[in-house]
C-alpha positions in Angstrom: 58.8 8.5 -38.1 57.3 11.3 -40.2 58.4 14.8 -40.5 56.9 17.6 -39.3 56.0 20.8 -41.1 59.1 22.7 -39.5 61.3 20.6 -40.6 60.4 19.8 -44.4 60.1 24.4 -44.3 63.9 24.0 -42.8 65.4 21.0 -44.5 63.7 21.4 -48.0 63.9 24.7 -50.3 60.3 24.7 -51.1 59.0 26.6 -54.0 56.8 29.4 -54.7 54.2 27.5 -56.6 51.4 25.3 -54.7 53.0 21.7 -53.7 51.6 18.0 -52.2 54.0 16.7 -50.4 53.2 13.3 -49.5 55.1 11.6 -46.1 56.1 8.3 -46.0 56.2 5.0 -47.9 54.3 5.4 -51.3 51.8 2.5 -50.4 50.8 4.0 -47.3 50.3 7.8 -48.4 48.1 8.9 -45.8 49.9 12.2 -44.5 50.5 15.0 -46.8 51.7 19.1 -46.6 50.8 21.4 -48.9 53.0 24.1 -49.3 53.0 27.7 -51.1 55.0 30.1 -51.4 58.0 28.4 -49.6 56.4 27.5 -46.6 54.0 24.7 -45.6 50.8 26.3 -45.1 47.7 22.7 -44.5 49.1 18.9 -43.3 46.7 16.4 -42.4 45.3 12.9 -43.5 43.7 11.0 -45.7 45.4 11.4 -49.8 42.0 12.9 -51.0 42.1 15.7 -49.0 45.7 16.2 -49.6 44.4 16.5 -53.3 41.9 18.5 -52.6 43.9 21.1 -50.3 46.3 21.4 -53.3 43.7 22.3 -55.8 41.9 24.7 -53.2 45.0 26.4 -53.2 45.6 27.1 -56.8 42.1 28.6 -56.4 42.0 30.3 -53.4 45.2 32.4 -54.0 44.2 33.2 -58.3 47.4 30.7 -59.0 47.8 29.4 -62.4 49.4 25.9 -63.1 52.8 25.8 -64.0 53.4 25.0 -67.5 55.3 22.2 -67.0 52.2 20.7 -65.1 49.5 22.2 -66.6 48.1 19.5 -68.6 48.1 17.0 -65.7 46.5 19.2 -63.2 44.3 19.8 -65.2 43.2 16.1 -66.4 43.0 15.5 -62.6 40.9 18.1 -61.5 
């Protein structure tokens, strides 16, 4: 059983920044949320596009990387 995008917004305090958030067992990561700003904003299937969302994101709304993150964003873009 998988959440859904109202409940991670009303169970989770989400941050401001861009986040992946990945549902279910780690060997079987097919659904994902991205989130911004405290809400989740995309879900959807498969991992990849997950990625991709997450990284559209930063773009789309002139986000920079955290600097805690920065360097691994960045190798993985």
């Amino acid at each position: 059983e998988a959440a859904s995008a109202a409940d991670v917004d009303r169970s989770l305090t989400l941050p401001d920044s861009p986040r992946l958030i990945v549902l279910g067992p780690v060997e079987e990561t097919n659904c994902w949320m991205v989130s911004t700003e405290g809400h989740v904003v995309t879900e959807g299937e498969p991992f990849l596009l997950g990625l991709a969302s997450l990284f559209t994101s930063f773009y789309n709304f002139n986000i920079q990387y955290q600097n805690e993150a920065c360097c691994t964003l960045e190798f993985i873009q």
